[in-house]
C-alpha positions in Angstrom: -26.2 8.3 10.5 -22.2 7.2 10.9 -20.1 8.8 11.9 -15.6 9.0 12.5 -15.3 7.1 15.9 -12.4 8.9 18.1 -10.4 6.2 17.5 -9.9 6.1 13.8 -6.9 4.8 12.4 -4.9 7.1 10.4 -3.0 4.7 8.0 -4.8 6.2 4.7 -6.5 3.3 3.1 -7.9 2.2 6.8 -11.4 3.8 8.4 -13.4 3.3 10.9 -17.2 4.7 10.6 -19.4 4.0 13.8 -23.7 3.5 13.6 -25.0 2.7 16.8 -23.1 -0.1 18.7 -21.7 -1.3 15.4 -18.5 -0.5 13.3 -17.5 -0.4 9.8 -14.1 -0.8 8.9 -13.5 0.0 5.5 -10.1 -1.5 4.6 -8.6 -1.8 0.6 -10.0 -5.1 1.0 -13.4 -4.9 1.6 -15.8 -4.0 4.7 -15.5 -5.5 8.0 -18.7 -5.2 10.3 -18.2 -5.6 13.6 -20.1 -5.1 17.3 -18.5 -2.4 19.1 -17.8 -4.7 22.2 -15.6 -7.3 19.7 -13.9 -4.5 17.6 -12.7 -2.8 20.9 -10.7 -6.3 22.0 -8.6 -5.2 18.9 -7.0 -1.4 19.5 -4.1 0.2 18.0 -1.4 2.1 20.3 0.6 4.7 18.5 0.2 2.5 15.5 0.6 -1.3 16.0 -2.0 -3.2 16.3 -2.8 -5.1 19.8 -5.7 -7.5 21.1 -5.8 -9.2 23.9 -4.1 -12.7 24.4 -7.4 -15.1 24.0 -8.7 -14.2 20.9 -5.0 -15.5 19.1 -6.6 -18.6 19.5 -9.3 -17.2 16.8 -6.7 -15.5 14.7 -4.3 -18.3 13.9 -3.7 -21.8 12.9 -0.8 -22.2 15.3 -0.8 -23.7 18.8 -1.6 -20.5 21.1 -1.7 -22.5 24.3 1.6 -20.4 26.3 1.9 -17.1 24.4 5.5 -15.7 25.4 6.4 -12.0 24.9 9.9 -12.0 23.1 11.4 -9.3 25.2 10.6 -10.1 28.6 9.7 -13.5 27.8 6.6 -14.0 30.2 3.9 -15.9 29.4 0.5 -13.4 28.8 -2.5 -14.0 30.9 -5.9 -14.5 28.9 -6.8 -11.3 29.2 -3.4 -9.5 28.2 -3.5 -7.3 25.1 -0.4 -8.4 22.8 1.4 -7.2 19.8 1.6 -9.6 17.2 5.1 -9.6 15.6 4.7 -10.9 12.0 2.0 -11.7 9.8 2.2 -15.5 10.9 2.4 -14.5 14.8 5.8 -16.2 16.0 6.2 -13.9 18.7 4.3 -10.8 20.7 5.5 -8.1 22.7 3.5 -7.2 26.0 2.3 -4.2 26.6 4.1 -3.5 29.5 7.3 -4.1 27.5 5.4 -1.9 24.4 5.6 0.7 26.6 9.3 0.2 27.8 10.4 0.1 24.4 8.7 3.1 23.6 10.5 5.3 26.7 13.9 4.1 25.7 16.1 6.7 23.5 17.7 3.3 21.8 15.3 3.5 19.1 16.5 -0.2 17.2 13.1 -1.8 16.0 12.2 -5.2 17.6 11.8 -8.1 14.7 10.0 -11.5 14.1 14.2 -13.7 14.6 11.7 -15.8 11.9 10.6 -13.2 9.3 12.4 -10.3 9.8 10.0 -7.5 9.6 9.8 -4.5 10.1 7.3 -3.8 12.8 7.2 0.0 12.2 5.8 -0.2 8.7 2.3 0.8 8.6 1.8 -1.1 5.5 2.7 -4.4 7.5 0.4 -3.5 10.2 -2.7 -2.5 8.5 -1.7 -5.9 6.5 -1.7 -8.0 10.1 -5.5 -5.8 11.5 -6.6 -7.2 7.9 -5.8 -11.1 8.8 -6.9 -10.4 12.1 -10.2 -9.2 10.3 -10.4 -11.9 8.2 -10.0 -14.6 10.6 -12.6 -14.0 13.2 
Protein backbone atom coordinates (compact mmCIF):
# COMPACT_ATOMS: atom_id res chain seq x y z
CA UNK A 1 0.00 0.00 0.00
CA UNK A 2 1.77 3.66 -0.63
CA UNK A 3 1.71 5.82 1.25
CA UNK A 4 2.93 10.24 1.79
CA UNK A 5 6.66 9.86 2.81
CA UNK A 6 7.48 12.61 5.58
CA UNK A 7 9.32 14.34 3.22
CA UNK A 8 6.80 15.22 0.63
CA UNK A 9 7.30 18.20 -1.29
CA UNK A 10 4.67 20.74 -1.11
CA UNK A 11 4.95 22.62 -4.53
CA UNK A 12 1.24 21.51 -5.66
CA UNK A 13 1.79 19.66 -8.92
CA UNK A 14 4.89 17.64 -7.07
CA UNK A 15 4.35 14.15 -4.81
CA UNK A 16 6.06 11.82 -3.43
CA UNK A 17 4.16 8.30 -2.65
CA UNK A 18 6.57 5.64 -0.86
CA UNK A 19 5.93 1.42 -1.38
CA UNK A 20 8.52 -0.39 0.28
CA UNK A 21 12.07 0.86 -0.39
CA UNK A 22 10.86 2.47 -3.52
CA UNK A 23 9.37 6.00 -4.47
CA UNK A 24 7.06 7.48 -6.87
CA UNK A 25 7.28 10.91 -7.76
CA UNK A 26 4.49 12.02 -9.53
CA UNK A 27 5.43 15.24 -11.26
CA UNK A 28 3.09 17.20 -14.27
CA UNK A 29 5.46 15.39 -16.32
CA UNK A 30 5.03 11.98 -15.79
CA UNK A 31 6.20 9.32 -13.00
CA UNK A 32 9.58 8.97 -11.73
CA UNK A 33 10.49 5.61 -9.91
CA UNK A 34 13.14 5.65 -7.95
CA UNK A 35 15.04 3.31 -4.99
CA UNK A 36 14.78 5.04 -1.77
CA UNK A 37 18.70 5.00 -1.29
CA UNK A 38 19.13 7.19 -4.90
CA UNK A 39 15.99 9.42 -4.35
CA UNK A 40 17.43 10.47 -0.82
CA UNK A 41 20.94 11.82 -2.60
CA UNK A 42 18.39 14.44 -3.92
CA UNK A 43 16.48 16.45 -0.85
CA UNK A 44 14.92 19.63 -0.78
CA UNK A 45 15.69 22.22 2.18
CA UNK A 46 12.98 24.80 2.83
CA UNK A 47 12.38 24.55 -0.88
CA UNK A 48 15.37 24.30 -3.17
CA UNK A 49 16.40 21.51 -4.34
CA UNK A 50 20.06 20.04 -3.27
CA UNK A 51 22.04 16.69 -4.10
CA UNK A 52 25.22 15.96 -3.37
CA UNK A 53 28.23 17.12 -5.49
CA UNK A 54 28.99 13.68 -7.50
CA UNK A 55 25.91 12.91 -9.04
CA UNK A 56 26.20 16.56 -11.24
CA UNK A 57 28.30 14.53 -13.19
CA UNK A 58 24.99 12.37 -14.07
CA UNK A 59 22.86 15.48 -14.29
CA UNK A 60 24.59 17.54 -16.89
CA UNK A 61 26.38 17.83 -20.12
CA UNK A 62 28.91 20.33 -18.70
CA UNK A 63 32.40 19.65 -17.37
CA UNK A 64 31.69 19.01 -13.43
CA UNK A 65 35.30 18.26 -12.66
CA UNK A 66 35.85 21.49 -9.80
CA UNK A 67 32.31 22.49 -8.76
CA UNK A 68 32.78 26.05 -7.07
CA UNK A 69 30.03 27.44 -4.77
CA UNK A 70 29.35 31.19 -6.01
CA UNK A 71 29.36 32.68 -2.62
CA UNK A 72 32.14 31.34 -0.79
CA UNK A 73 33.76 30.20 -3.84
CA UNK A 74 35.21 26.72 -2.49
CA UNK A 75 35.38 23.90 -4.41
CA UNK A 76 32.60 20.97 -3.00
CA UNK A 77 33.97 17.69 -1.95
CA UNK A 78 32.33 14.59 -3.73
CA UNK A 79 30.16 14.05 -1.24
CA UNK A 80 28.89 17.76 -0.59
CA UNK A 81 25.16 18.39 -1.18
CA UNK A 82 24.91 21.58 -3.60
CA UNK A 83 22.23 23.85 -4.88
CA UNK A 84 22.14 24.11 -8.36
CA UNK A 85 21.58 27.76 -9.46
CA UNK A 86 19.84 27.62 -12.95
CA UNK A 87 18.39 25.12 -15.01
CA UNK A 88 21.78 24.76 -17.03
CA UNK A 89 23.88 24.53 -13.49
CA UNK A 90 26.46 27.49 -13.93
CA UNK A 91 26.86 27.88 -10.42
CA UNK A 92 25.85 26.15 -6.77
CA UNK A 93 25.63 27.42 -3.48
CA UNK A 94 26.99 25.08 -0.49
CA UNK A 95 25.14 24.21 2.06
CA UNK A 96 27.08 25.75 4.55
CA UNK A 97 26.57 29.07 2.73
CA UNK A 98 22.63 27.88 2.15
CA UNK A 99 22.38 28.10 5.52
CA UNK A 100 24.22 31.52 6.03
CA UNK A 101 22.17 33.08 3.59
CA UNK A 102 19.21 31.89 5.21
CA UNK A 103 20.22 33.53 8.87
CA UNK A 104 20.98 36.91 7.30
CA UNK A 105 18.05 39.67 7.64
CA UNK A 106 19.44 41.02 4.03
CA UNK A 107 17.00 39.05 2.31
CA UNK A 108 18.39 39.96 -1.66
CA UNK A 109 18.02 36.56 -3.64
CA UNK A 110 21.31 35.04 -4.99
CA UNK A 111 21.14 34.62 -9.12
CA UNK A 112 22.70 32.52 -11.87
CA UNK A 113 25.33 36.26 -13.14
CA UNK A 114 24.43 33.89 -16.48
CA UNK A 115 20.60 33.48 -16.43
CA UNK A 116 19.33 35.55 -14.04
CA UNK A 117 16.78 33.63 -12.17
CA UNK A 118 15.04 33.68 -9.71
CA UNK A 119 16.06 31.00 -7.30
CA UNK A 120 13.02 31.51 -5.01
CA UNK A 121 10.37 30.54 -7.57
CA UNK A 122 9.02 27.22 -6.85
CA UNK A 123 8.03 26.86 -10.39
CA UNK A 124 11.81 27.11 -11.37
CA UNK A 125 12.72 24.60 -8.81
CA UNK A 126 10.31 21.94 -9.31
CA UNK A 127 11.37 22.68 -13.12
CA UNK A 128 15.34 22.00 -12.18
CA UNK A 129 14.10 18.39 -9.57
CA UNK A 130 12.35 17.57 -13.10
CA UNK A 131 15.80 17.73 -15.19
CA UNK A 132 17.48 16.25 -12.44
CA UNK A 133 14.80 13.38 -12.82
CA UNK A 134 15.02 13.14 -16.22
CA UNK A 135 18.73 12.92 -16.48
CA UNK A 136 19.70 10.07 -14.24
Amino acid sequence: KARHTPAQMKTGTLQTLKHNKMLFVLMGRGVFLFPESEYSQINQEEGYVCLKRKYLSEVTDRDVERIICIVCHEEAALEDFVSPMCRQMHFVICRECMEYLKKRTDKREVACPYCKENKSDKAYQEEILGVLFSLM
